[in-house]
KOLTIVO-349773 format. One record per residue (C-alpha): residue number from 1; residue in one letter; x, y, z. Coordinates in nm, 2 decimals. Layout:
N
{zati:NUM, seba:A, xx:X, yy:Y, zz:Z} $
...
This chain:
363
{zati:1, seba:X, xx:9.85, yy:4.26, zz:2.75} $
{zati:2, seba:X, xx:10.01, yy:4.04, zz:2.99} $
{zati:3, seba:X, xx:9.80, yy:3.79, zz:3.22} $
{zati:4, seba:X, xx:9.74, yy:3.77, zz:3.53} $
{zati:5, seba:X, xx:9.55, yy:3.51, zz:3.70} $
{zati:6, seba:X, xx:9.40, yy:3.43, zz:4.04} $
{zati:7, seba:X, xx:9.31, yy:3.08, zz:4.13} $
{zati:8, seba:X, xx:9.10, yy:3.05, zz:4.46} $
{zati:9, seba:X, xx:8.87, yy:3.31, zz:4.67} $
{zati:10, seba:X, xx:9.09, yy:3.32, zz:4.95} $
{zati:11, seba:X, xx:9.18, yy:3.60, zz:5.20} $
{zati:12, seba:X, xx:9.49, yy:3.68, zz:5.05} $
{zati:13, seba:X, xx:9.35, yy:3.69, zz:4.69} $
{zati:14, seba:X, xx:9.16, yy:3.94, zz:4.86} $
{zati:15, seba:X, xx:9.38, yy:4.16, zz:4.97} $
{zati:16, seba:X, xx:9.57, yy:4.18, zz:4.66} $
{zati:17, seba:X, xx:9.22, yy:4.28, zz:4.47} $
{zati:18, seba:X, xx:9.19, yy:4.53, zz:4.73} $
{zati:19, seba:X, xx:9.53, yy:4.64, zz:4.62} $
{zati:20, seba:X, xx:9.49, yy:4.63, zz:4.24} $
{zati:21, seba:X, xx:9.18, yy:4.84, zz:4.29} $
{zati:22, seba:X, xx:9.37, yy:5.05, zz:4.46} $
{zati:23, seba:X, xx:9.67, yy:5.08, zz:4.24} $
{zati:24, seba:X, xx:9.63, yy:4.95, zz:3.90} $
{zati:25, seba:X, xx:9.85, yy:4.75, zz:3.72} $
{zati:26, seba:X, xx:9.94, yy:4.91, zz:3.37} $
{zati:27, seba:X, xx:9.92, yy:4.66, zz:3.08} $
{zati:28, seba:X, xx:9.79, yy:4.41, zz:3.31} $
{zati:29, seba:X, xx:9.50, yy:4.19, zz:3.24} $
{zati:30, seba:X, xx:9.32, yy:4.05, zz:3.55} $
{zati:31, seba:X, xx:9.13, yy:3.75, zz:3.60} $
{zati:32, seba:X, xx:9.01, yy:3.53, zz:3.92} $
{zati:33, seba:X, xx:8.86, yy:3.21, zz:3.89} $
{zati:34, seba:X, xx:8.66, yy:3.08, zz:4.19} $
{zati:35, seba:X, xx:8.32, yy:2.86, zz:4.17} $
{zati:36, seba:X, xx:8.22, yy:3.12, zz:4.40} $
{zati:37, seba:X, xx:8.14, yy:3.49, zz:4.38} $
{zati:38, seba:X, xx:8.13, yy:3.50, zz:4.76} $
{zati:39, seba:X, xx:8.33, yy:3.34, zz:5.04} $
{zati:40, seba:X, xx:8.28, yy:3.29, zz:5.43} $
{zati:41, seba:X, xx:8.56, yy:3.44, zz:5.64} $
{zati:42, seba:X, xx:8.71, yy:3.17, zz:5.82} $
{zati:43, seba:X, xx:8.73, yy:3.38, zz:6.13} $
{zati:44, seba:X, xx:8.36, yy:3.41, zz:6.12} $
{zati:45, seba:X, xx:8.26, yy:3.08, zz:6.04} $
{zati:46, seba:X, xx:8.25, yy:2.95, zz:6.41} $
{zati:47, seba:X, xx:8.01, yy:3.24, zz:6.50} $
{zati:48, seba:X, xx:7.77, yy:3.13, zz:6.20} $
{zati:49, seba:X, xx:7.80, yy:2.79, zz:6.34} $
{zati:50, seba:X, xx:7.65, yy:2.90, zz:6.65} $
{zati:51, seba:X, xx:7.38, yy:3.10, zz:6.50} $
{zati:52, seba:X, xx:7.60, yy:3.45, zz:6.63} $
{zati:53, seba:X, xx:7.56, yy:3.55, zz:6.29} $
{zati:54, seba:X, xx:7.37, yy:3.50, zz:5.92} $
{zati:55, seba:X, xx:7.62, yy:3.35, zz:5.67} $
{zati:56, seba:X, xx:7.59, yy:3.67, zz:5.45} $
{zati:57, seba:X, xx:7.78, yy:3.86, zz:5.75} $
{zati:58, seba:X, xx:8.08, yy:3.62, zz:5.67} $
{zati:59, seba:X, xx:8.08, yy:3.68, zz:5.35} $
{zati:60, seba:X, xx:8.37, yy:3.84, zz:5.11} $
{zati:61, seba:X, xx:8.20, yy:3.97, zz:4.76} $
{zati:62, seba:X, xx:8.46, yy:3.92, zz:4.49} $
{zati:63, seba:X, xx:8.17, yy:3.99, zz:4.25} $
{zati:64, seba:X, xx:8.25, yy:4.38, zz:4.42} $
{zati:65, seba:X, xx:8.62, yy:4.33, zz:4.46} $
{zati:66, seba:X, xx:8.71, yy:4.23, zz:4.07} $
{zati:67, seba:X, xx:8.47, yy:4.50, zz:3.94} $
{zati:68, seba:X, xx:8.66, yy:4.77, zz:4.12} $
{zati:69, seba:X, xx:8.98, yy:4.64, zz:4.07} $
{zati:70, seba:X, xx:8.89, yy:4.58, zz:3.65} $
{zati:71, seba:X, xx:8.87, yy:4.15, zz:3.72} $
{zati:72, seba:X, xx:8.77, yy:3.92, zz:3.52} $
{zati:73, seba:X, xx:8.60, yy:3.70, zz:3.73} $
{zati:74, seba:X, xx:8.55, yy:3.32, zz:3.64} $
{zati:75, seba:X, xx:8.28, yy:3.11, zz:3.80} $
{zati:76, seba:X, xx:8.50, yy:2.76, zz:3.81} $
{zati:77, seba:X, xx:8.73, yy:2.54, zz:3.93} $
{zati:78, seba:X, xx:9.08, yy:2.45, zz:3.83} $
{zati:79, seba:X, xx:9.09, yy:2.06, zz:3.71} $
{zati:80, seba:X, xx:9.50, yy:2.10, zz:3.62} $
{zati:81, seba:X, xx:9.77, yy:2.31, zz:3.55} $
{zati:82, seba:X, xx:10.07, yy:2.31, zz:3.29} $
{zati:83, seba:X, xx:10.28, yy:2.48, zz:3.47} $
{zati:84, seba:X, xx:10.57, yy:2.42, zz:3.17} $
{zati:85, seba:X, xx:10.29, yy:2.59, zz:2.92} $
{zati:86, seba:X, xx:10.13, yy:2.81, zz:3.13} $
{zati:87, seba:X, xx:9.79, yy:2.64, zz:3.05} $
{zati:88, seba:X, xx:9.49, yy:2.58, zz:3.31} $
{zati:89, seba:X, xx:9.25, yy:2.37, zz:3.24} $
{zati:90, seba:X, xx:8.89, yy:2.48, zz:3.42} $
{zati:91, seba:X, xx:8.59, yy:2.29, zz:3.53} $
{zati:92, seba:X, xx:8.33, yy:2.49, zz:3.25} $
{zati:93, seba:X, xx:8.57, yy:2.35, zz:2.99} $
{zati:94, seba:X, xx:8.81, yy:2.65, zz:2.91} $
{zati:95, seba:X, xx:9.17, yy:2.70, zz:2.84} $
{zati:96, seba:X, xx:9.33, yy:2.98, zz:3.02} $
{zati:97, seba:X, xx:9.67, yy:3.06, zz:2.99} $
{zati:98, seba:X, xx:9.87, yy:3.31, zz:3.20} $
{zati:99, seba:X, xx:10.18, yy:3.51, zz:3.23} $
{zati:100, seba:X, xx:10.16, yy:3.55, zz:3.63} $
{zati:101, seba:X, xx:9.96, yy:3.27, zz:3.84} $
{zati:102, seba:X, xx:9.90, yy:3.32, zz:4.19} $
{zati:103, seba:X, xx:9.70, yy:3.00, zz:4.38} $
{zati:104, seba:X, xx:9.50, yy:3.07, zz:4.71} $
{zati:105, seba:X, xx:9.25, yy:2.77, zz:4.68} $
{zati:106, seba:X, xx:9.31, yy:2.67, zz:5.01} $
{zati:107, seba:X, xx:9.25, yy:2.32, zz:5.18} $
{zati:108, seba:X, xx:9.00, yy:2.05, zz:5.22} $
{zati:109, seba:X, xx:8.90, yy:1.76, zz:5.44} $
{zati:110, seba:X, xx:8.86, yy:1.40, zz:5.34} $
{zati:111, seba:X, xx:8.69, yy:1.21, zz:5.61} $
{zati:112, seba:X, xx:8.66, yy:0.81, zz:5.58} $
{zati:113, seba:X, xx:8.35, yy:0.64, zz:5.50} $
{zati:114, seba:X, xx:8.09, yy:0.59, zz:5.76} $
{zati:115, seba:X, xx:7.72, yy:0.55, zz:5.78} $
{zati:116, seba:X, xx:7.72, yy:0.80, zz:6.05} $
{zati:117, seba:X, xx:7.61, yy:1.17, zz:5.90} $
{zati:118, seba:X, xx:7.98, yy:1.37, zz:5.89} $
{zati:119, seba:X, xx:8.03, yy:1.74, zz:5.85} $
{zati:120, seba:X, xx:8.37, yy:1.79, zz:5.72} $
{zati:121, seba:X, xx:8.48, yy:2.16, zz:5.82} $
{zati:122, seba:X, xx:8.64, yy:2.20, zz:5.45} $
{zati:123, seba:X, xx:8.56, yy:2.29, zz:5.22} $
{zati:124, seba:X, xx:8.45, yy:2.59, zz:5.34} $
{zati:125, seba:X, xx:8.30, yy:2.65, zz:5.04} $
{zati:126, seba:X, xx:8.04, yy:2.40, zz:5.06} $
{zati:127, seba:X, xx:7.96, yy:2.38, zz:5.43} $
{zati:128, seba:X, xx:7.69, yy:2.60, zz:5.43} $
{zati:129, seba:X, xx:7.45, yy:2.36, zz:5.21} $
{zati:130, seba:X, xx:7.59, yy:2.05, zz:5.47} $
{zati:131, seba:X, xx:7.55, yy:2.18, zz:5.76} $
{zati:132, seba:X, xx:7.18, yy:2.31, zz:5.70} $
{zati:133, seba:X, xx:7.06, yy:2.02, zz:5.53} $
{zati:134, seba:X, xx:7.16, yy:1.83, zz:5.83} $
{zati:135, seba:X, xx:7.02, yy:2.07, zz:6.11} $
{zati:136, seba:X, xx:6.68, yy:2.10, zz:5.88} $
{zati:137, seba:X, xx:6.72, yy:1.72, zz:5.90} $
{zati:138, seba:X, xx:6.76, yy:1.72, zz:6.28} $
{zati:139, seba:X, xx:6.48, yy:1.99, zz:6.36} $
{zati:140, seba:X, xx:6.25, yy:1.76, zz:6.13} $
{zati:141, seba:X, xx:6.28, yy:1.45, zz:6.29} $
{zati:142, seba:X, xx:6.20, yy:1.54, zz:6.67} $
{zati:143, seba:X, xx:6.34, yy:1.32, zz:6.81} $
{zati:144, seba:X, xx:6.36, yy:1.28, zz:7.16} $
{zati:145, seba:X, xx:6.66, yy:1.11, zz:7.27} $
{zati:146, seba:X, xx:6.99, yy:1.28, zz:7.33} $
{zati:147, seba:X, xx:7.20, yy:1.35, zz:7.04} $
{zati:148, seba:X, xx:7.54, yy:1.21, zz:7.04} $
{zati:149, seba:X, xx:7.81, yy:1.48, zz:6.90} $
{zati:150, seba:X, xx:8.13, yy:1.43, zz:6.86} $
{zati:151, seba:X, xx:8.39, yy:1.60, zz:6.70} $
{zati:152, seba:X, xx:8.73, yy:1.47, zz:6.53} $
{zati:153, seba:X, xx:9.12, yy:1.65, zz:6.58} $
{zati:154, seba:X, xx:9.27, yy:1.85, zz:6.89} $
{zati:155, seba:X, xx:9.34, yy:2.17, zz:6.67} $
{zati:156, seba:X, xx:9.14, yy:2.52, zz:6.75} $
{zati:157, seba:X, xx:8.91, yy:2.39, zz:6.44} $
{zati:158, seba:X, xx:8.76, yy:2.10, zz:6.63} $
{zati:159, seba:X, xx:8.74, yy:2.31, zz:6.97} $
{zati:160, seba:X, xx:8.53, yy:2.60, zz:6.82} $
{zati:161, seba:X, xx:8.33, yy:2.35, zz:6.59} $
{zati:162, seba:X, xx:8.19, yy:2.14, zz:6.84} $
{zati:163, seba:X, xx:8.16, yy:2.39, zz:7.15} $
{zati:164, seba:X, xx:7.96, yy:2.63, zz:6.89} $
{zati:165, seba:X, xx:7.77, yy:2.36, zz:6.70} $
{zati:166, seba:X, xx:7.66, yy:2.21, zz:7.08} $
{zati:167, seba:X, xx:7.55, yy:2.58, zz:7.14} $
{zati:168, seba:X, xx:7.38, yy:2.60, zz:6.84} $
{zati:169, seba:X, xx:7.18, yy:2.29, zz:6.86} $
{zati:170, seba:X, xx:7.08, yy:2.38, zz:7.22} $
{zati:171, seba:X, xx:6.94, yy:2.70, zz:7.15} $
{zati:172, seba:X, xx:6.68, yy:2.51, zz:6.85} $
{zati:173, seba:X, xx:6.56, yy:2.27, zz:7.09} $
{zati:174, seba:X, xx:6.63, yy:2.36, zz:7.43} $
{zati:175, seba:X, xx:6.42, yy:2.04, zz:7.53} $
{zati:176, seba:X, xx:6.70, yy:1.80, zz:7.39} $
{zati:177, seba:X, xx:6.98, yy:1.70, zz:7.60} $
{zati:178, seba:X, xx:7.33, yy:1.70, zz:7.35} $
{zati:179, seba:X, xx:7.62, yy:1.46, zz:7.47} $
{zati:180, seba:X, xx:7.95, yy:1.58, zz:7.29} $
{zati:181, seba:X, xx:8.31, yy:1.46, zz:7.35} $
{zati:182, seba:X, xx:8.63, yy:1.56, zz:7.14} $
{zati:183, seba:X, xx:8.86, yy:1.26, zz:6.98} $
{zati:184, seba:X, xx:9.22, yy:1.35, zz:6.93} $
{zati:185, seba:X, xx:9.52, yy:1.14, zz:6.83} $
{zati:186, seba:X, xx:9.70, yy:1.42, zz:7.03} $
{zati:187, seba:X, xx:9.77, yy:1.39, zz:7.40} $
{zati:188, seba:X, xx:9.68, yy:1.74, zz:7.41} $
{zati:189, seba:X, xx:9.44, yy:2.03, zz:7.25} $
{zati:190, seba:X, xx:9.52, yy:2.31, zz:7.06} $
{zati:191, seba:X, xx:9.85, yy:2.32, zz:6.93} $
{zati:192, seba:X, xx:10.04, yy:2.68, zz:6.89} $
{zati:193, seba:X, xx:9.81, yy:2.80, zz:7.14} $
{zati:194, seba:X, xx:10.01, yy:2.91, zz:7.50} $
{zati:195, seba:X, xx:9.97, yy:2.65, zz:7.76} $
{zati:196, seba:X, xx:9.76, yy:2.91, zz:7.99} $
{zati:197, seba:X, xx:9.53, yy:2.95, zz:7.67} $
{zati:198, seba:X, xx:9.52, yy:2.52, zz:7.65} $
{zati:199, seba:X, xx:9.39, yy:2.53, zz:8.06} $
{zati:200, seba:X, xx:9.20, yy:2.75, zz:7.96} $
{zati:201, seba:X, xx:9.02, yy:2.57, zz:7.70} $
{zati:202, seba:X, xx:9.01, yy:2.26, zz:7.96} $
{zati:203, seba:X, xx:8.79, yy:2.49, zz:8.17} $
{zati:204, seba:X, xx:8.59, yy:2.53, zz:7.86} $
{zati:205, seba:X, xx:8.52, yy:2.21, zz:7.74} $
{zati:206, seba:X, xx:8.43, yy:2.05, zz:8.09} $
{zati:207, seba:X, xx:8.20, yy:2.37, zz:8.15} $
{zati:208, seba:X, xx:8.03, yy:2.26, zz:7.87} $
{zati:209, seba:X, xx:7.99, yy:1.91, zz:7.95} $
{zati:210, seba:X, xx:8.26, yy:1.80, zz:7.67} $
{zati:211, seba:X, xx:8.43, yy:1.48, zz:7.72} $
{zati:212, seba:X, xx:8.75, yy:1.44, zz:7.63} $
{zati:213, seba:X, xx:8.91, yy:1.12, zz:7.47} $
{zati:214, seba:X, xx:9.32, yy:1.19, zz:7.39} $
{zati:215, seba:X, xx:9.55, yy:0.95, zz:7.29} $
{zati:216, seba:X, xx:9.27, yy:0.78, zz:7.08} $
{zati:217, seba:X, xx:9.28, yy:0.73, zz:6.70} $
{zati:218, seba:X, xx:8.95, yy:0.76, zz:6.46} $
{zati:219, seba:X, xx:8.75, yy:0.41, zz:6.43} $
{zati:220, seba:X, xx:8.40, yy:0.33, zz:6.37} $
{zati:221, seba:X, xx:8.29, yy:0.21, zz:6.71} $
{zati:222, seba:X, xx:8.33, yy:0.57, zz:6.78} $
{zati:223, seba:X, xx:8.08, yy:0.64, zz:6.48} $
{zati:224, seba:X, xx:7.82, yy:0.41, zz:6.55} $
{zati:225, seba:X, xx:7.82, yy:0.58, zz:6.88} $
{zati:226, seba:X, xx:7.78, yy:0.91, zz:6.74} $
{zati:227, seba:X, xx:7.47, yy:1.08, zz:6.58} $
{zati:228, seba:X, xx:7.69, yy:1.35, zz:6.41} $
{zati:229, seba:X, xx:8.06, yy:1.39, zz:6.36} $
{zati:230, seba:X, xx:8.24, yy:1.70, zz:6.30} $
{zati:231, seba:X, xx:8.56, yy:1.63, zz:6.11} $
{zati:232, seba:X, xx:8.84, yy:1.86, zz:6.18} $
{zati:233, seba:X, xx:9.13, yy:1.69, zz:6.13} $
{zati:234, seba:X, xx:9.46, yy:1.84, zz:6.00} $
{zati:235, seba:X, xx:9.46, yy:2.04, zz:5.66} $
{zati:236, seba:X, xx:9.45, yy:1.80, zz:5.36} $
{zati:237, seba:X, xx:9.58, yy:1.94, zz:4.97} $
{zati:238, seba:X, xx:9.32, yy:1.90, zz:4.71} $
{zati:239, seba:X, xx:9.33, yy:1.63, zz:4.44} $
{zati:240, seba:X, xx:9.48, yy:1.82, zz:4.17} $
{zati:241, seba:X, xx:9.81, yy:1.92, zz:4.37} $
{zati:242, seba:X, xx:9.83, yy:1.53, zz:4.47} $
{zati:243, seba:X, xx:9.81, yy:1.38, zz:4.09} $
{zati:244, seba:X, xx:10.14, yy:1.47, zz:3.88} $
{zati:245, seba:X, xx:9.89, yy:1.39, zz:3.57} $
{zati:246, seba:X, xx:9.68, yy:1.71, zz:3.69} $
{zati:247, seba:X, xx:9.94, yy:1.96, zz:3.84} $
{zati:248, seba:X, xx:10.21, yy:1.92, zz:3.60} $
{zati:249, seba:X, xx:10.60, yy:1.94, zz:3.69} $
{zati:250, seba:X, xx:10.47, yy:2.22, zz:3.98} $
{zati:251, seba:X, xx:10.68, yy:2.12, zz:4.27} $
{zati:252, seba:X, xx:10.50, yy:2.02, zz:4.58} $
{zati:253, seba:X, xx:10.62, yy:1.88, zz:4.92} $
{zati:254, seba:X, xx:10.56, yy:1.49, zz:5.07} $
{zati:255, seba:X, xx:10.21, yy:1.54, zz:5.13} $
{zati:256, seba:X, xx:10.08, yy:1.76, zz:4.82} $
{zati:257, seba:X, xx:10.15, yy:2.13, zz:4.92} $
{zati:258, seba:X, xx:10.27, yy:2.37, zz:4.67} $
{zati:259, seba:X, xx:10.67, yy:2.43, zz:4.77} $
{zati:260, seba:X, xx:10.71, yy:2.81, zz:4.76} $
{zati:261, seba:X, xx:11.03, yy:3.02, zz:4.88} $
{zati:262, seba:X, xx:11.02, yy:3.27, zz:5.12} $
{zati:263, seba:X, xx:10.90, yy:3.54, zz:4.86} $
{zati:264, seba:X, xx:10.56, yy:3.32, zz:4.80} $
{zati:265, seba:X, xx:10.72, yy:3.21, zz:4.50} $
{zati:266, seba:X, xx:10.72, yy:2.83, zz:4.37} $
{zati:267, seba:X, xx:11.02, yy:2.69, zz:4.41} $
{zati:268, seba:X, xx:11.01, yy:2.55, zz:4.04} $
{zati:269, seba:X, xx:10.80, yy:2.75, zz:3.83} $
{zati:270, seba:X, xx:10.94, yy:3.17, zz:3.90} $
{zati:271, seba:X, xx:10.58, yy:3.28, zz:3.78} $
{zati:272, seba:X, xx:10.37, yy:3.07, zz:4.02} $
{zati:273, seba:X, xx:10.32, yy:3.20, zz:4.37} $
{zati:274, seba:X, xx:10.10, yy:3.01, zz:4.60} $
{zati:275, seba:X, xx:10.00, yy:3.14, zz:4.95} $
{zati:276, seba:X, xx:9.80, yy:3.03, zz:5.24} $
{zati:277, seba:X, xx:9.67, yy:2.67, zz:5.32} $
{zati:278, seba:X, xx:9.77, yy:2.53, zz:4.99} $
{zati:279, seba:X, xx:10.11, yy:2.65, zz:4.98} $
{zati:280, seba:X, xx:10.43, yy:2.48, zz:5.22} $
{zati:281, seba:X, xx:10.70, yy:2.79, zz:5.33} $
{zati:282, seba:X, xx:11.07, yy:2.68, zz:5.37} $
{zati:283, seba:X, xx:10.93, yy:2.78, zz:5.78} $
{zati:284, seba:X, xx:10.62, yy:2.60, zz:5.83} $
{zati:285, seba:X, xx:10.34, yy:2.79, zz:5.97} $
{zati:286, seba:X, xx:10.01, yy:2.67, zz:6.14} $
{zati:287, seba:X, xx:9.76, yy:2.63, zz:5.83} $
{zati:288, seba:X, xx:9.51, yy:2.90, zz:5.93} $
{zati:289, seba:X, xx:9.32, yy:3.29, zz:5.82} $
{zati:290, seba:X, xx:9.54, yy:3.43, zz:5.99} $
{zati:291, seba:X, xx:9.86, yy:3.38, zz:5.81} $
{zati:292, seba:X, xx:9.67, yy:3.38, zz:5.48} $
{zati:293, seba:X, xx:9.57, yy:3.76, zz:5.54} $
{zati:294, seba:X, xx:9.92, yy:3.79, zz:5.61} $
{zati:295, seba:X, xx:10.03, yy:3.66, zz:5.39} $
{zati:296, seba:X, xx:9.77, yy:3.88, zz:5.14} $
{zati:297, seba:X, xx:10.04, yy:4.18, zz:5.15} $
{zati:298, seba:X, xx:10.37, yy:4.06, zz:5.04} $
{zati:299, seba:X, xx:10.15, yy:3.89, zz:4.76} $
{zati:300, seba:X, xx:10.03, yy:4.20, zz:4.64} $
{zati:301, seba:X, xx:10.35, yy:4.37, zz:4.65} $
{zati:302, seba:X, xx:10.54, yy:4.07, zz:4.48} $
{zati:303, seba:X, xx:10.30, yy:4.02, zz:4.24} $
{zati:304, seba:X, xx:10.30, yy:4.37, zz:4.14} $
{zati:305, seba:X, xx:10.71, yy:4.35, zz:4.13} $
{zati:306, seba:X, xx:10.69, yy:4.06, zz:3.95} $
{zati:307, seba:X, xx:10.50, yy:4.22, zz:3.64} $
{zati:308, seba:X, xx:10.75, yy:4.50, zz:3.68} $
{zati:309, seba:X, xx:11.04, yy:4.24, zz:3.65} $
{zati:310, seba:X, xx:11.16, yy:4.44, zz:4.00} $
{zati:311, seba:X, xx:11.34, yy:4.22, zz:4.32} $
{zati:312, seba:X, xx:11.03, yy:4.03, zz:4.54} $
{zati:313, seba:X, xx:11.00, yy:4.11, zz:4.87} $
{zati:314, seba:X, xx:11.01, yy:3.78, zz:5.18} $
{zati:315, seba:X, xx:10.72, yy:3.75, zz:5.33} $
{zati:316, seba:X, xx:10.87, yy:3.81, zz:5.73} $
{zati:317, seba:X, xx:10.69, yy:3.58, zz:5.97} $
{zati:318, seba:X, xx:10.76, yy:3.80, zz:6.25} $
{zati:319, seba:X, xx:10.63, yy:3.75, zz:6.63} $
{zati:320, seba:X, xx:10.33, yy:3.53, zz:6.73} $
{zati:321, seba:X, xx:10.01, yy:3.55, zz:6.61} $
{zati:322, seba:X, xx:9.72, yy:3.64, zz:6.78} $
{zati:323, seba:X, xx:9.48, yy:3.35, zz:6.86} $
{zati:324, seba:X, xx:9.14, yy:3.41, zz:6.94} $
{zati:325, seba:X, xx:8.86, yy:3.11, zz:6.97} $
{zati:326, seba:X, xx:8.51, yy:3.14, zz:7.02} $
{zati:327, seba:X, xx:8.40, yy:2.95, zz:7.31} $
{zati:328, seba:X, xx:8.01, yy:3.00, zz:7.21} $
{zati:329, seba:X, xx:7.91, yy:3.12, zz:7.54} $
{zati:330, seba:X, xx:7.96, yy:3.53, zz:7.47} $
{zati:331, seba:X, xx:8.34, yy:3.47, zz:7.55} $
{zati:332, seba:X, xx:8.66, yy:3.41, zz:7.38} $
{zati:333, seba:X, xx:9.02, yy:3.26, zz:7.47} $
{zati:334, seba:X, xx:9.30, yy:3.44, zz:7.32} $
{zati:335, seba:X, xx:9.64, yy:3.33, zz:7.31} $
{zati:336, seba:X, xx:9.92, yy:3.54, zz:7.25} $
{zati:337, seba:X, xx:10.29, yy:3.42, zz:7.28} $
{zati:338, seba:X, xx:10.28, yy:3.27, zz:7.64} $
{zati:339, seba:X, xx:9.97, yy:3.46, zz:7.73} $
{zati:340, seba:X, xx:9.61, yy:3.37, zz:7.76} $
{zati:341, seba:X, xx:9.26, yy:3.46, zz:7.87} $
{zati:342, seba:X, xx:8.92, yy:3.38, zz:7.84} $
{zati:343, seba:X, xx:8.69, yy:3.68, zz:7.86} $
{zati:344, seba:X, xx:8.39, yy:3.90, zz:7.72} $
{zati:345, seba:X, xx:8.63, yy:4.15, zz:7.62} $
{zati:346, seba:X, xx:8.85, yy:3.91, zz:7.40} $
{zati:347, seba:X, xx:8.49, yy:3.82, zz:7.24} $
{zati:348, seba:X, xx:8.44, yy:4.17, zz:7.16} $
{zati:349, seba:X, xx:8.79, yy:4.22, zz:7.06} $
{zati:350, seba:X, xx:8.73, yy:3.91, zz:6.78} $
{zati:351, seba:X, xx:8.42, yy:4.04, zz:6.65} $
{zati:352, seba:X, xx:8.53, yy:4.37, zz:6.63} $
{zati:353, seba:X, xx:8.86, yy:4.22, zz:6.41} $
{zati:354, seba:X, xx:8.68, yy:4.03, zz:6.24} $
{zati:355, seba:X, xx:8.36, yy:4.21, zz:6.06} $
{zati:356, seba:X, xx:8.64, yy:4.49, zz:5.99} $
{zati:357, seba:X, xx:8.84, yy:4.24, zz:5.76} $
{zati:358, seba:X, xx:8.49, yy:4.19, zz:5.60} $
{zati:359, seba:X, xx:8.35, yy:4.59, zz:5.57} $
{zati:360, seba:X, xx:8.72, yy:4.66, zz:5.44} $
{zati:361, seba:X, xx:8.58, yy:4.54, zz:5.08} $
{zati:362, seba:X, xx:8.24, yy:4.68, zz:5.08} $
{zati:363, seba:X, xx:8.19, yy:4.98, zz:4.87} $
């Protein structure tokens, strides 16, 4: 039998399960290791922020996925990778080794020090615990004087995070006035997005009382006048792909990201493939869901080609993406090519979108 492994519970790991399941590979063994049987959706996250919906709603069940697809599924973390031996080394103290590796571990955060309470937006994986421990924190302590929120980064991240976590901690206690404002190194807000979707978001933000502070770089006068920071700065690699000692001769660009070719395929190792936030394509694309779930089918196809020793397929990064951002207040601003709008409909549009990328892996 020849092995397959998945590193990483992401949408594009997904996808490929999905596909596996739904054509087997022959002669294949199949594993995914993930310290979690079940992962948010990143397009649902903001709406769980805001209380729009129970964090079981966002969730993917790769406990459901690997059975039906004949997985292996691992409850751990990768520590490093031989990339020369094909050897992983995991967090419960196994050795796995593998014929095929594909990596969809995403990214992660790494806010500095401060004595003011932070909430990272990555891991994802871990979010849920540090954002209720602080709101069960909050709601305990009654306090009475405005709470000072700000959030950290000009990308769509730090837009939704604060305009839903404001919405959220107005709707507990209605009786508490919450200041927020929005720090960005950037002259600007939402990158990517079209410049009528950026007015747009303008609109937004002073509708909801945000103020705005561009041009400015992180310090900790702006944390001790803060009761709770929401970091959402840009995407960060995780420790592993940073240390040569714990990622091997695996070839990754200047700041950590695994170097893949335009068939998902590292550009050193033929049998690695790496996709979505972890991985760096010869033409850089914004690190979000998005292009992880589409990334998720010329995956699944390559991977399958690979264990067939047949020609990969390029992943075609063709048009723009759709955008759509969850303002919290039953609306939504979608941004498409040079087009924009903020309406109900583009809400409906975005839940609609996005519980159908989760019910597409329930039995």
């Amino acid at each position: 039998m020849k092995r397959l492994v998945l590193i990483g519970a992401g949408h594009a790991h997904a996808l490929v399960l999905d596909a596996l399941h739904k054509q087997p590979l022959s002669g294949v063994e199949l594993t995914l290791v993930s310290p979690e049987s079940q992962a948010p959706y990143s397009g649902m996250v903001p709406g769980w922020l805001a209380g729009q919906y129970s964090f079981e709603q966002t969730l993917v069940d790769f406990i459901g996925l690997c059975e039906r697809a004949g997985a292996k599924l691992l409850r751990a973390e990768l520590v490093s990778l031989n990339p020369d031996s094909q050897q992983l080394a995991l967090s419960d103290g196994q050795m796995l080794s593998y014929d095929w590796l594909s990596i969809n571990v995403g990214s992660t955060l790494r806010p500095p020090p401060s004595q003011t309470p932070m909430l990272a937006m990555r891991p994802l994986s871990s979010l849920k615990q540090r954002y209720e421990r602080w709101l069960k924190q909050w709601q305990e302590s009654r306090a009475t004087t405005p709470l000072r929120l700000t959030s950290v980064g000009g990308g769509a991240a730090s837009v939704e995070s604060l305009l839903c976590i404001k919405h959220r901690l107005q709707q507990m206690r209605p009786d508490t006035p919450v200041h927020a404002q929005l720090v960005s190194r950037g002259m600007s807000i939402l990158p990517g997005f079209s410049s009528r979707a950026r007015r747009l978001a303008f609109d937004v933000l002073k509708q909801a009382d945000v103020t705005l502070q561009l041009g400015t770089a992180w310090c900790e006068t702006i944390a001790q006048s803060s009761d709770l920071i929401i970091w959402a700065t840009g995407a960060e690699p995780h420790a592993w792909q940073i240390d040569r000692a714990t990622r091997g001769n695996l070839k990754v660009d200047q700041t950590g990201f695994i170097t893949v070719n335009a068939c998902l395929q590292s550009i050193s190792h033929k049998n690695v493939f790496a996709v979505g936030d972890c991985a760096s394509l010869p033409h850089p694309i914004p690190k979000a869901g998005v292009y992880a779930v589409r990334m998720g089918t010329t995956l699944a196809a390559n991977l399958r080609s690979a264990a067939s020793n047949q020609p990969l397929s390029v992943f075609k990064h063709t048009g723009p993406a759709l955008a759509l951002l969850n303002t919290a207040n039953g609306k939504a601003i979608a941004s498409w090519g040079p087009l924009g709008w903020q309406a109900q409909w583009a809400m409906g549009w975005k839940d609609r979108i996005d519980r159908r990328f989760i019910h597409r892996f329930v039995c």
